[in-house]
N, C-alpha and C positions, 0 to 999 in steps of 0.2 A: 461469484467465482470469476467473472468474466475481470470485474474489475481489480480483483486479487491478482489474474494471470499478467495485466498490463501493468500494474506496478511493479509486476515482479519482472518484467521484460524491460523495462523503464530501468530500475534498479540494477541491472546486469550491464545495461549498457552503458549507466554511468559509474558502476564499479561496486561492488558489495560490501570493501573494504571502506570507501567514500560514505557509504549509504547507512552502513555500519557506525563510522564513526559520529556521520550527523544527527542518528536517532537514539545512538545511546544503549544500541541491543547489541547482542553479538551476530558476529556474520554467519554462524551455523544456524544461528536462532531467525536470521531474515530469512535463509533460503527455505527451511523448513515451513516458516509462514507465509510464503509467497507462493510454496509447492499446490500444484490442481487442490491435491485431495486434502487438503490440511482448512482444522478448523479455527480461523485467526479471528483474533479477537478486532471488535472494529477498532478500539485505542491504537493498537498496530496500526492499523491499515490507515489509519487518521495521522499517526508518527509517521508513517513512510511516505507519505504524499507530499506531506510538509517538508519533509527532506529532500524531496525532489522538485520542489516549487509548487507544489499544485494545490489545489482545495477543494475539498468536497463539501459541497453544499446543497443544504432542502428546501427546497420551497412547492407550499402548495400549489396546488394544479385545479382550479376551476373546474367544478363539474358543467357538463354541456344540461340544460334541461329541457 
């Protein structure tokens, strides 16, 4: 959620319409997917990061023993 609210904060300040046009969704369909309570699929959230430069990436984490 936390990371849904900052893309979507991200997304508003470079423009919706911009953000919109980079990912290929419509702009009623980011704001609804960006919203708190909204359940966004990660494709989404992987499409909008990309549009905004960014990347999300996993890597494991060593357990301490």
């Amino acid at each position: 959620a936390l990371l849904q609210a900052a893309l979507g904060d991200v997304a508003k300040a470079v423009g919706m319409t911009e953000v919109s046009r980079r990912t290929g969704l419509g702009r009623e369909s980011l704001y609804k997917a960006l919203s708190a309570n909204s359940a966004v699929s990660f494709k989404t959230v992987a499409k909008v990061a990309a549009a905004l430069g960014a990347r999300i990436e996993f890597a494991a984490v060593e357990q301490p023993v």
